[in-house]
RODO-2510 file (C-alpha; in nm, 4 decimals, decimal comma):
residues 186
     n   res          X          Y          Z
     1     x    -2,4060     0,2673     3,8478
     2     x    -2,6349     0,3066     3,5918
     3     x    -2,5145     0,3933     3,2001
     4     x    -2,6093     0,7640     3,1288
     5     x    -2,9061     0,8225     2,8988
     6     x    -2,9583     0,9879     2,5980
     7     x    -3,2363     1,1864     2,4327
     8     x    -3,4422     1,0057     2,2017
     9     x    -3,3275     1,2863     1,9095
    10     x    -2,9329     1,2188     2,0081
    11     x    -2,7215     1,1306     1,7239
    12     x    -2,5445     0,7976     1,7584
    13     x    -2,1999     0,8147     1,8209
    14     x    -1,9904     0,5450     1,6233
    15     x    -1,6677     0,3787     1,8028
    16     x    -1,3531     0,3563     1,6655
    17     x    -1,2721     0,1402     1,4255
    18     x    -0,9789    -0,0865     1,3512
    19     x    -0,8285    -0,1282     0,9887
    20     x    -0,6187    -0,3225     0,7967
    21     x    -0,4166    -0,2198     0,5330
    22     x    -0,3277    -0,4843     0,2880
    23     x     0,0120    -0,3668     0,1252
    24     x     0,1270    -0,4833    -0,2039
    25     x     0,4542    -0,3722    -0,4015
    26     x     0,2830    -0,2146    -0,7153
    27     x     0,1584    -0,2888    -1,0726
    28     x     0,1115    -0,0457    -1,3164
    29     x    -0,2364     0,1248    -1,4513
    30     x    -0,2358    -0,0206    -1,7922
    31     x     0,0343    -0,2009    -2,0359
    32     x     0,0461     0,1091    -2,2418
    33     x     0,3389     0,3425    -2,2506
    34     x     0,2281     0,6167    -2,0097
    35     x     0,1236     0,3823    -1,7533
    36     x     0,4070     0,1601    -1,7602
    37     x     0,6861     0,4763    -1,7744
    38     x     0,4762     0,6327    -1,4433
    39     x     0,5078     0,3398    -1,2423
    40     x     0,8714     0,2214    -1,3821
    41     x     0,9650     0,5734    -1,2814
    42     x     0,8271     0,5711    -0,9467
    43     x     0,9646     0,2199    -0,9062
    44     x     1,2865     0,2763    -1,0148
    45     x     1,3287     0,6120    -0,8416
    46     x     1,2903     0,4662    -0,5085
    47     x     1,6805     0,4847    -0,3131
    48     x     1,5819     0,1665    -0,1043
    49     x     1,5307     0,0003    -0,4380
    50     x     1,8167     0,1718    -0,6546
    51     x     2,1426     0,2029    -0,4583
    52     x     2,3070     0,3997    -0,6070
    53     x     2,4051     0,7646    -0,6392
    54     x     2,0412     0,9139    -0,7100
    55     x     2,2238     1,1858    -0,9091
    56     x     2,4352     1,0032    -1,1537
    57     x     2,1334     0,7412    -1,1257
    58     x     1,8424     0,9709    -1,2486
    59     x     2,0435     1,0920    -1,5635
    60     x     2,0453     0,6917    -1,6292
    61     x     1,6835     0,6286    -1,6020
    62     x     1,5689     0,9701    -1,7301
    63     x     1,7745     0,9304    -2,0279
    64     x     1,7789     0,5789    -2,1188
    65     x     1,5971     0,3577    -1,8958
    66     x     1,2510     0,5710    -1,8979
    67     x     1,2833     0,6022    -2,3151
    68     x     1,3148     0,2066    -2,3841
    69     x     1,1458    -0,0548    -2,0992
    70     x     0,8076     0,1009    -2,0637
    71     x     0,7527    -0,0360    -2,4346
    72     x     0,9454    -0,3729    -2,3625
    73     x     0,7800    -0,3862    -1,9750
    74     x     0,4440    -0,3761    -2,1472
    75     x     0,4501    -0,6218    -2,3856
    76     x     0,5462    -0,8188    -2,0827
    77     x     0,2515    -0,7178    -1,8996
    78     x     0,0342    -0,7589    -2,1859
    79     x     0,0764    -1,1690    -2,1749
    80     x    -0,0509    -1,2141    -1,8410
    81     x    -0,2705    -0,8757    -1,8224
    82     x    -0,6179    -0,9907    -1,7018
    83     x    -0,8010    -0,8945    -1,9925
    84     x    -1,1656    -1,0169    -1,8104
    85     x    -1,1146    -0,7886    -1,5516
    86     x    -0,9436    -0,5578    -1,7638
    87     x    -0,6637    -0,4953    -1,4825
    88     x    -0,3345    -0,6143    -1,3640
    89     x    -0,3274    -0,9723    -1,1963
    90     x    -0,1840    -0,8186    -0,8894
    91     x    -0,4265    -0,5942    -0,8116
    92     x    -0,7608    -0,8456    -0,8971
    93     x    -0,5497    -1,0677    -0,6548
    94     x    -0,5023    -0,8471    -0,3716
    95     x    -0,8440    -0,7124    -0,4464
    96     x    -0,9823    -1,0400    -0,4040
    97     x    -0,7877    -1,1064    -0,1008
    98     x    -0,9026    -0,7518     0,0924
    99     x    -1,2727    -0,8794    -0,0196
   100     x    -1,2024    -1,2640     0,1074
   101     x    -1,0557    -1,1214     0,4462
   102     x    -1,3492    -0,8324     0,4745
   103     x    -1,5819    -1,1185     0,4751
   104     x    -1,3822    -1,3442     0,7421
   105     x    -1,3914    -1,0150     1,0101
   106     x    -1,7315    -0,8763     0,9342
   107     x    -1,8101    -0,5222     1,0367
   108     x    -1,6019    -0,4442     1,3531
   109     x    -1,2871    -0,4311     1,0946
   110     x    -1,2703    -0,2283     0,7734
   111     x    -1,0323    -0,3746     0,5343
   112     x    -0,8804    -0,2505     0,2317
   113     x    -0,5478    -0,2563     0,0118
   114     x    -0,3312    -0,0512    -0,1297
   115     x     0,0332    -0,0976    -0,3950
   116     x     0,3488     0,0730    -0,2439
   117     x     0,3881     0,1538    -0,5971
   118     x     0,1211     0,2750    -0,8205
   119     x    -0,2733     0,3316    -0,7805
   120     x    -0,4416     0,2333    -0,5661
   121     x    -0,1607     0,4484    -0,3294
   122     x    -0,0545     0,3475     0,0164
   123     x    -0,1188     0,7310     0,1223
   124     x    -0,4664     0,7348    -0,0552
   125     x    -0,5830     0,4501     0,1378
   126     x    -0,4448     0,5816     0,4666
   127     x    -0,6534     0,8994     0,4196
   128     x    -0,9567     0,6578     0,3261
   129     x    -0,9316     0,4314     0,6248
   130     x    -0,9098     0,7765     0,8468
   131     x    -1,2250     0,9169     0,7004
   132     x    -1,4096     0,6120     0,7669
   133     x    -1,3324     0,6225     1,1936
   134     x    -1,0067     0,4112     1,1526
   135     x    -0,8004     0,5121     1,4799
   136     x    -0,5965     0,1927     1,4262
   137     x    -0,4364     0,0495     1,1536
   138     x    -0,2480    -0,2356     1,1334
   139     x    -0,0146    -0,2386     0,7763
   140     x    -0,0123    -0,6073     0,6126
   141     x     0,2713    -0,6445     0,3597
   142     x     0,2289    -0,9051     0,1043
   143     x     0,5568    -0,8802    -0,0497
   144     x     0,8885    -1,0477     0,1397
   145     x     1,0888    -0,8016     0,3140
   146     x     1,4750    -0,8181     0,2340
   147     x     1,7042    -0,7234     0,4449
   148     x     2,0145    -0,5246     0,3509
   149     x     2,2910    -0,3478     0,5064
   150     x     2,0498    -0,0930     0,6018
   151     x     1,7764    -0,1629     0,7973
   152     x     1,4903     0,0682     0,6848
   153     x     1,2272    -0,1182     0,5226
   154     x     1,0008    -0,1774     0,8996
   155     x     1,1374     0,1651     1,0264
   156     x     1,0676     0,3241     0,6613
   157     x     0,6765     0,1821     0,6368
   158     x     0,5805     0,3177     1,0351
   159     x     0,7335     0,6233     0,9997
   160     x     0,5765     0,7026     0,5891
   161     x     0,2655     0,5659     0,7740
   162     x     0,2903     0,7952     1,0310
   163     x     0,3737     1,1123     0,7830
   164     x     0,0655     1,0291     0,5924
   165     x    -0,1261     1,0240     0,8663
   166     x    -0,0470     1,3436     1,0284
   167     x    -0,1909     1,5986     0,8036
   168     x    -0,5386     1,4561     0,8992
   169     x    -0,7329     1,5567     1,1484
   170     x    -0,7231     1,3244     1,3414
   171     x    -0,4328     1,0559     1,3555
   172     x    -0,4044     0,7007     1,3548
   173     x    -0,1683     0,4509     1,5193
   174     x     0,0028     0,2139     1,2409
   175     x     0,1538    -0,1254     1,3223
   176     x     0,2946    -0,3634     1,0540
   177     x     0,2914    -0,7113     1,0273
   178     x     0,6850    -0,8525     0,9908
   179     x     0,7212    -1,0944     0,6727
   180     x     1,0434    -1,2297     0,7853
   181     x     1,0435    -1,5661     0,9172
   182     x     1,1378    -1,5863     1,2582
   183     x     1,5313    -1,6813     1,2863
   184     x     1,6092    -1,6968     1,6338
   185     x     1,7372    -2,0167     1,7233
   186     x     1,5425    -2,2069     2,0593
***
């Protein structure tokens, strides 16, 4: 059977793509107050990172918590703050490792990364990967996933995956890499 032909004038149609999604747990914009308080709050706010009652909890880090680390955090950050860059060291890192592993898959892949907390955003980069053909996208954590008495951290990461996805037009299928060693005994 012969493949169908197309007029000369016919747009090409691209394929789908594949992407990957390099996930890293978050660094704030900038050592300065504003920054740091956004991303401590967003942090901190998180009930799979603070167990405890988010009620009594939020009076806690509203009240005290929000008022005194963001200028203690930020002096912190300020030491190792990569000030040729003029950006966190987690995000040149990651950056650098999206731009090393772009390189290593060429074209057929479209890789990119993203902080779970903080910019760039895991839900921004969804979107992103979406508009550029991604039907496929496979999540890469590069932060060690604990597990607790609950187990929602894989679940948790599909499923927000999923959510972000959906309000798109069209919707893409998210796997995750797991970053637990295997324990299984042979």
């Amino acid at each position: 059977m012969l493949p169908a032909r197309q007029p000369v004038d016919h747009p090409s149609i691209k394929g789908p793509k594949i992407g990957v999604l390099l996930l890293n747990l978050g660094t704030p914009d900038s050592p300065d107050y504003w920054p740091m308080r956004r991303y401590l709050g967003e942090f901190l706010s998180d009930r799979r990172v603070i167990e405890v009652n988010p009620l009594f909890w939020q009076v806690i880090l509203q009240g005290i918590i929000l008022n005194t680390r963001p200028q203690k955090s930020g002096a912190n950050y300020r030491k190792i703050w990569d000030a040729e860059a003029g950006d966190s060291p987690l995000r040149v890192i990651t950056r650098r490792q999206a731009e090393k592993l772009q390189a290593r898959l060429g074209d057929k892949v479209i890789v990119d990364f993203a902080m779970r907390y903080g910019n760039p955003s895991t839900e921004l980069k969804l979107k992103a990967l979406q508009a550029q053909g991604c039907t496929r996208i496979l999540l890469c954590p590069l932060y060690p996933n604990i597990r607790r008495r609950r187990r929602r951290r894989p679940t948790m990461q599909r499923s927000t995956c999923s959510r972000r996805c959906a309000g798109s037009r069209q919707s893409a299928r998210c796997r995750r890499i797991s970053t637990r060693p295997n324990t299984s005994r042979h």
